[in-house]
C-alpha positions in Angstrom: -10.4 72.9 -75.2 -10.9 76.2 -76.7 -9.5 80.1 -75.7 -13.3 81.3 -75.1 -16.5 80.4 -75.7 -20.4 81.8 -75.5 -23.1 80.9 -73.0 -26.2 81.8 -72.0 -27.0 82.6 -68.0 -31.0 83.0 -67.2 -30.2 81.7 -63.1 -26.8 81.1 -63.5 -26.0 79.3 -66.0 -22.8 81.0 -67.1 -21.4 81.2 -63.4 -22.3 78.0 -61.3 -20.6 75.8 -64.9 -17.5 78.0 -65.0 -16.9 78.0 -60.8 -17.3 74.0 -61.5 -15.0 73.8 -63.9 -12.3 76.6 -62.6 -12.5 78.9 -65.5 -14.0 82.3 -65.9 -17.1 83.1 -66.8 -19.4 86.4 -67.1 -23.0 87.4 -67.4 -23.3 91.0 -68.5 -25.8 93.7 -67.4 -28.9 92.9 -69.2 -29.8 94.7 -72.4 -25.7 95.1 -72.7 -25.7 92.0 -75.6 -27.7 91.0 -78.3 -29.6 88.4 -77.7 -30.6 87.9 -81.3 -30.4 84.4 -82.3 -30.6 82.9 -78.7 -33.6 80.6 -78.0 -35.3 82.3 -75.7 -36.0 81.0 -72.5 -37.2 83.6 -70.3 -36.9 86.4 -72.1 -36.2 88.9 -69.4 -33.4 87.2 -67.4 -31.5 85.4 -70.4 -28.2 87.1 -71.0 -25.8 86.1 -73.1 -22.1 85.9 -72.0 -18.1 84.8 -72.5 -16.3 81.9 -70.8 -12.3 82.3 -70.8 -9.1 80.5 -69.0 -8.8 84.4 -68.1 -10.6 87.4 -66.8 -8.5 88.8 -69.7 -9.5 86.4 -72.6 -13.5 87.6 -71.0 -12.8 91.1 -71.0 -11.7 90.8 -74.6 -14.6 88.8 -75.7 -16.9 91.4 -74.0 -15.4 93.8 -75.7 -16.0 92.0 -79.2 -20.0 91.3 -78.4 -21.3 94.5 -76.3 -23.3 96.9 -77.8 -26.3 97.9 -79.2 -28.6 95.6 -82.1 -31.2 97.3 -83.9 -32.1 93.1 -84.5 -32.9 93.0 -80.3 -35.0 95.7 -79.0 -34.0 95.2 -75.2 -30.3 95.5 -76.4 -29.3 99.2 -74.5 -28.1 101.7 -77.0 -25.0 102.9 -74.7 -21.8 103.0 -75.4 -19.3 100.3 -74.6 -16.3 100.8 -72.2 -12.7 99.7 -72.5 -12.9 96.7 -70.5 -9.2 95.8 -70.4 -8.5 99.1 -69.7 -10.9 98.7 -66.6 -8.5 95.3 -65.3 -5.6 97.5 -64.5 -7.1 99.8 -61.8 -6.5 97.7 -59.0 -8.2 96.8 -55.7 -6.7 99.9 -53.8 -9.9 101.8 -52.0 -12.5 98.9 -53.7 -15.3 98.7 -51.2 -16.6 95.3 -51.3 -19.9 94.5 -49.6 -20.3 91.2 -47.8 -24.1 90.2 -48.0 -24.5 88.4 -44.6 -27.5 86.0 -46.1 -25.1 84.7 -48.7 -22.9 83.2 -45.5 -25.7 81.1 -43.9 -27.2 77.8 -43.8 -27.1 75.2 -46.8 -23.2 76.9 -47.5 -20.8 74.3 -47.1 -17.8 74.7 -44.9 -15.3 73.9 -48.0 -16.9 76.5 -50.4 -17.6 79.0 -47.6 -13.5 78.9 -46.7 -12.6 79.2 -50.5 -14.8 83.0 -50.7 -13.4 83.5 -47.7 -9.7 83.4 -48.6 -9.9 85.0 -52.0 -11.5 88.5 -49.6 -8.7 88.2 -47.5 -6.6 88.3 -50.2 -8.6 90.8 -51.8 -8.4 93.1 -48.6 -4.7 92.8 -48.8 -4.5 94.5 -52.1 -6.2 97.5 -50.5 -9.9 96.5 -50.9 -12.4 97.4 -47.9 -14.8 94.9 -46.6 -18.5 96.1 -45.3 -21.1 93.6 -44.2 -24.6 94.5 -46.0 -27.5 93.0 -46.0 -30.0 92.2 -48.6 -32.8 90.9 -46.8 -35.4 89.9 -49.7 -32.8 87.0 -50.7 -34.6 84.0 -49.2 -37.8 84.8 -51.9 -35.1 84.6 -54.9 -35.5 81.1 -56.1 -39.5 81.0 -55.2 -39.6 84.4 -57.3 -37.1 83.2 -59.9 -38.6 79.8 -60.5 -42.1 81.5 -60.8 -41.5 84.1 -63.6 -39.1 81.9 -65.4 -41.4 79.3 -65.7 -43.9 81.9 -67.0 -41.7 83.0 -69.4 -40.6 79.6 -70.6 -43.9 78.8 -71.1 -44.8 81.5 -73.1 -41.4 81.3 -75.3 -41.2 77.5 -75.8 -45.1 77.5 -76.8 -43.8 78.5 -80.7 -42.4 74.6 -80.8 -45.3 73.1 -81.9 -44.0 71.1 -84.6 -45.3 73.5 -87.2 -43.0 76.2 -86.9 -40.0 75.6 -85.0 -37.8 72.6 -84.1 -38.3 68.8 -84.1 -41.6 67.7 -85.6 -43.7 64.4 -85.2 -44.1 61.7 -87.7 -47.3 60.3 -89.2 -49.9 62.5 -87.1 -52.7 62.9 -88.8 -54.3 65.5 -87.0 -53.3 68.9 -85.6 -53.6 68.2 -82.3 -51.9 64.9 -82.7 -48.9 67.1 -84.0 -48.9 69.1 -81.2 -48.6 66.4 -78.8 -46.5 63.6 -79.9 -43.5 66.6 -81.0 -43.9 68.6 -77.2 -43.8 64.6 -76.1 -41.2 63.7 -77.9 -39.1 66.9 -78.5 -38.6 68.3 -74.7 -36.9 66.8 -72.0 -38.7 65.7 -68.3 -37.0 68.8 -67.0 -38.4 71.3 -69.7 -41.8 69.5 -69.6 -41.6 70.5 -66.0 -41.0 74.1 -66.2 -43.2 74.2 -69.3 -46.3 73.2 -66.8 -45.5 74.9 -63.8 -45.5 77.9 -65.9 -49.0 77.7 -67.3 -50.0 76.8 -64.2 -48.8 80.5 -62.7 -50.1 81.6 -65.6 -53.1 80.1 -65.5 -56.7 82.0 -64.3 -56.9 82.4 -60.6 -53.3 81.7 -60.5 -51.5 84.6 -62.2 -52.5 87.4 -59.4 -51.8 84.6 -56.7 -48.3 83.8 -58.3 -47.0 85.4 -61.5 -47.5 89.1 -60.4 -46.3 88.7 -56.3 -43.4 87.3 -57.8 -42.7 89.9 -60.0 -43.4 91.9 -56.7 -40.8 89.9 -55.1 -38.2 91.1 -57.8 -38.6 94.2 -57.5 -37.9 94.3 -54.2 -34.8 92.3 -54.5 -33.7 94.8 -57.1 -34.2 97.5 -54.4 -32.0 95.7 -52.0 -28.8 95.9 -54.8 -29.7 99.9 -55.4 -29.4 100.1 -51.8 -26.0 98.4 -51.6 -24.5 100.0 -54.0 -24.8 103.7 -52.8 -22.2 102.0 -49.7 -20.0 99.7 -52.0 -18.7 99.4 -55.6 -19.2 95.7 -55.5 -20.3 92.5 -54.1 -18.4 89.1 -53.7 -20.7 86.1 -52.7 -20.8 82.2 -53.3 -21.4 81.1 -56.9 -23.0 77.5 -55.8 -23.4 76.5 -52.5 -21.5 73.4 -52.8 -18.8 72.1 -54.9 -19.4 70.5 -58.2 -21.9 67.5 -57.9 -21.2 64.4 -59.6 -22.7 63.7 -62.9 -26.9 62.6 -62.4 -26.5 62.8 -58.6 -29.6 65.7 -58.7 -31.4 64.0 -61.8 -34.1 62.5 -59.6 -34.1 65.8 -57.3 -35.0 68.7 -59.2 -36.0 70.9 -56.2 -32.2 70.3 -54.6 -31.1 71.5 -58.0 -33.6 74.4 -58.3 -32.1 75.5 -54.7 -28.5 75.3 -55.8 -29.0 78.5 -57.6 -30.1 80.7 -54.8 -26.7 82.7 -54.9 -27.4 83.4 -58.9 -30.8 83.5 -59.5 -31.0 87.6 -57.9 -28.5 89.0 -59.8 -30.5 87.7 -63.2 -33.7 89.0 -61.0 -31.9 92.7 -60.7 -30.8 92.9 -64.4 -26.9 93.0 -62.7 -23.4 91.7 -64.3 -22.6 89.4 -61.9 -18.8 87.0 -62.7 -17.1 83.9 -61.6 -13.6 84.2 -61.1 -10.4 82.0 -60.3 -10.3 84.1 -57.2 -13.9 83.4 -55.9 
C-alpha cells in the first residue's frame, strides 16, 4: 500500500511480518537509530527499522533515519555509511556461515527448501558457504522471553492511568485507578508478559531467572563474535514455518513464543539481522 514504512523489531518483529508478507524488512544494529518516541518495550532489544518492496527502498530509508540523537542516549554517535553504495559490491568472495542449529528440528521442509535455494543461488554469484555452529541457540527464547518480560514490566509500569495512556472512569480511589485502566487498557497477551516479568523480577526470583538469562545472552553474543572472525555473514530461517493463518496461535501463546527462535538472538547480540526476497 505504501513505498516504505517504520517498525519496531524487539524478537523479530520487523523480520518474521516482512518474510510473511514477501517484502523487505530490516532491524538495524542496536544504538544505530533513535529510538526517541518509541514505546518502549524492552528497552535493550527494541530497534527501530524500515520495511520496503526493495532492499533498495530499505537502504534508502536507513540512510534517512541512522545516526546519532542527543534525544536517546543508547543511540551510537558513529558515523553513517553509504548504504546504497554498499548494494553494488556483489556476492563475489562473500563468506556466508551456515549455522547448523538453524537447520534442525521444528523447521519445516517447505521453508527449509526456500533458504536453501536462495544459498545456492547465492553461491553461484561467487559467495562461499561454511557450516558454523552457534551452540548456545537452544537457550534464546528461554533467555529472550526472560529479560523481555523484565523489561516490559518495568517500561509498561508508567501506564497507570495517571500519566500515560488510556485511563479508567469513575474510580474513586488510587488503587482503583490503577486497576480497572491496567484491566482494561492491556491486552491478555501484554497482561501475560507484564506478570511473568515481575515474577523474574521478583525476590528469590531475579538471581534464579533475570540474571542467568542475561548470562545466557552473553554467551549467545559470544557465539556471533566467534562466527564472524570465519565469515562476513550469516543466512538462517526468519520463521520456522510459513505464515499461520489469522488467530490459529491465539489460544497457544508458547507455540507463538517458539516461532521466534531464529530472531530472538540476533536482538539478544545487539546485531542487524534482514529479511529479504531472496531468503
Amino acid at each position: 500500500m505504501v513505498p516504505a514504512s517504520l517498525g519496531s523489531d524487539t524478537g523479530g518483529s520487523i523480520r518474521q511480518p516482512a518474510a510473511f508478507c514477501g517484502v523487505v524488512g530490516m532491524k538495524p544494529t542496536y544504538g544505530r537509530v533513535s529510538r526517541y518516541g518509541l514505546v518502549a518495550f524492552a528497552s535493550s532489544l527494541d530497534q527501530v527499522g524500515p520495511f520496503g518492496a526493495t532492499v533498495q527502498d530499505v537502504a534508502r530509508v536507513l540512510q534517512v533515519i541512522a545516526g546519532h540523537d542527543p534525544d536517546d542516549s543508547t543511540s551510537a554517535p558513529r558515523p553513517v555509511p553509504d548504504y546504497l553504495k554498499a548494494l553494488d559490491k556483489g556476492a563475489e568472495g562473500l563468506r556466508i556461515g551456515v549455522p547448523a542449529e538453524y537447520f534442525r528440528g521444528g523447521l519445516t521442509a517447505e521453508v527449509e527448501s526456500a533458504v536453501q535455494s536462495a544459498l545456492k543461488s547465492a553461491e553461484s554469484l561467487g559467495a562461499r558457504l561454511v557450516p558454523i555452529s552457534l551452540p548456545h541457540t537452544e537457550y534464546a527464547i528461554p533467555a529472550y522471553y526472560i529479560i523481555a518480560t523484565a523489561e516490559a514490566s518495568s517500561n509498561l509500569a508508567r501506564y497507570d492511568g495517571v500519566r500515560y495512556g488510556h485511563r479508567a472512569r469513575d474510580a474513586s480511589q488510587i488503587g482503583q485507578l490503577y486497576v480497572r485502566t491496567r484491566t482494561e487498557g492491556f491486552g491478555a497477551e501484554v497482561k501475560r508478559r507484564i506478570m511473568l516479568g515481575t515474577y523474574v523480577l521478583s525476590s528469590g526470583y531475579y538471581d534464579a531467572y533475570y540474571l542467568k538469562g542475561q548470562k545466557v545472552r552473553t554467551l549467545i553474543r559470544r557465539d556471533f563474535e566467534r562466527a564472524f572472525e570465519t565469515v562476513d555473514v550469516l543466512v538462517t530461517p526468519t520463521s520456522p514455518t510459513p505464515a499461520f493463518r489469522f488467530g490459529d496461535k491465539a489460544d497457544d501463546p508458547l507455540s507463538m513464543y517458539l516461532s521466534d527462535i531464529f530472531t530472538v538472538t540476533i536482538n539478544l547480540a545487539g546485531l542487524p539481522g534482514s529479511r529479504s526476497p531472496a531468503a
